[in-house]
C-alpha positions in Angstrom: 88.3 99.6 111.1 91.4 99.4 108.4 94.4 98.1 109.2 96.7 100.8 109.7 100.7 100.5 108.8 103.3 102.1 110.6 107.0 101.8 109.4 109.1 101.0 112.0 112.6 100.3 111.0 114.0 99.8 107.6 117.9 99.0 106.8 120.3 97.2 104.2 123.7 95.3 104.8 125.7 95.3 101.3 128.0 92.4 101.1 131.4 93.8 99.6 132.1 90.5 98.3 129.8 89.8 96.1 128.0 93.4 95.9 124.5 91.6 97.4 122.2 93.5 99.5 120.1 92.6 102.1 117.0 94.7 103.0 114.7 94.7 106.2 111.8 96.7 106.5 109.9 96.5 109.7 106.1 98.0 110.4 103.8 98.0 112.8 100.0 96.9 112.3 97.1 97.4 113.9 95.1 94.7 112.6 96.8 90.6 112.0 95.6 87.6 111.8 92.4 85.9 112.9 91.7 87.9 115.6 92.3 91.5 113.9 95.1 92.4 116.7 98.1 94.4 116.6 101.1 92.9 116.0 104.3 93.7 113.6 105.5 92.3 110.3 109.1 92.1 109.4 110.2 91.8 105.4 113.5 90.6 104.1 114.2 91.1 100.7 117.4 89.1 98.8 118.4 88.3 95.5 115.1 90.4 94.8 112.9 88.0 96.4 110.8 89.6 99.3 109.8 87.1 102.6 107.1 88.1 105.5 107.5 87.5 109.0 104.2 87.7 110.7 104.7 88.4 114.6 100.9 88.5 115.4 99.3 87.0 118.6 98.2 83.2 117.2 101.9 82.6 115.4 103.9 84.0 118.6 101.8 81.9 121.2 102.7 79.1 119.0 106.7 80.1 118.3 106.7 80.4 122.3 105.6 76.6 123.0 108.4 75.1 120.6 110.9 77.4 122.4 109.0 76.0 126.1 110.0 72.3 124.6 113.4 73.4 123.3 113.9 75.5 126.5 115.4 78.6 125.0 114.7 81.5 125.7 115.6 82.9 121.8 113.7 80.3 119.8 115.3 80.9 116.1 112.5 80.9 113.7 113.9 78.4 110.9 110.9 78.2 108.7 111.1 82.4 108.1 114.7 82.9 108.2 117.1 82.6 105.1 120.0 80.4 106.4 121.8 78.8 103.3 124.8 80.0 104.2 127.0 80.0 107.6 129.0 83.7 106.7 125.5 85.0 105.1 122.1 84.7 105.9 119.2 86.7 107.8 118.0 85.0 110.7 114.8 86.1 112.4 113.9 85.2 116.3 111.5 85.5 119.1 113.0 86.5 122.1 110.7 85.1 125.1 110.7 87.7 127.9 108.4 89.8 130.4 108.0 91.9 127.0 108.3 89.5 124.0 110.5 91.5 121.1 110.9 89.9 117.6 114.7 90.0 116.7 116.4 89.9 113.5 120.1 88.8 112.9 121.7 90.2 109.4 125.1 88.9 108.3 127.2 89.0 105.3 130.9 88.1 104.2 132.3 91.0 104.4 131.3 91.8 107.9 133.1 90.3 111.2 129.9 90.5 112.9 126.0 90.3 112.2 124.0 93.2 112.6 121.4 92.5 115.4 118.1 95.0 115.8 115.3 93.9 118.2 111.8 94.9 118.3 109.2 95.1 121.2 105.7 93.2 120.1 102.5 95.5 120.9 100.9 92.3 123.0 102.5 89.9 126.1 102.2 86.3 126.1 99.5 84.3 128.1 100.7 82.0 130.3 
């Protein structure tokens, strides 16, 4: 079977004081990783460089110990975020509930306050 993509979200945050964009595009799979399981993929896009979040089964499982031994509950995901900056950067999370959900912070200068979208993962954790 393909891998089928389903677009899920997709948004921008322009930064008045620079003129900067920063673009999220969210989609659904139905095949990732090893195991060929649904899952989602979150892209960020700045300065025209494009990142990939993978939020598939294996990486999730993994994200979800280090936030077990941190004991947070939103375990900020520092190797696939962009945080150079304190008043501008995309930060991407797992948020470790009964339904995990993947969670993506957006903030620029010009805004007072990030923009914050979560999404619901298409698998639970296992204990």
């Amino acid at each position: 079977m393909s891998n089928i993509k389903t677009k899920i979200d997709e948004f921008e945050v322009i930064d008045l004081e620079d003129n900067g964009t920063l673009r999220i595009y969210v989609e659904h799979n139905t095949e990732m990783g090893n195991r060929g399981v649904p899952g989602i993929q979150v892209w960020y896009t700045i300065a025209g460089g494009t990142s990939i979040v993978n939020f598939e089964p294996l990486h999730v499982e993994r994200w979800a110990y280090q936030a077990q031994k941190q004991n947070v509950q939103e375990y900020l995901i520092v190797d696939n975020s962009w945080t150079t900056y304190e008043d501008t950067y995309i930060k991407n999370y797992l948020i470790i509930n009964e339904k995990p959900k993947a969670r993506v912070e957006v903030k620029v200068r010009s805004k007072k306050a990030p923009i914050i979208r979560e999404y619901d993962l298409p698998f639970l954790l296992e204990d």
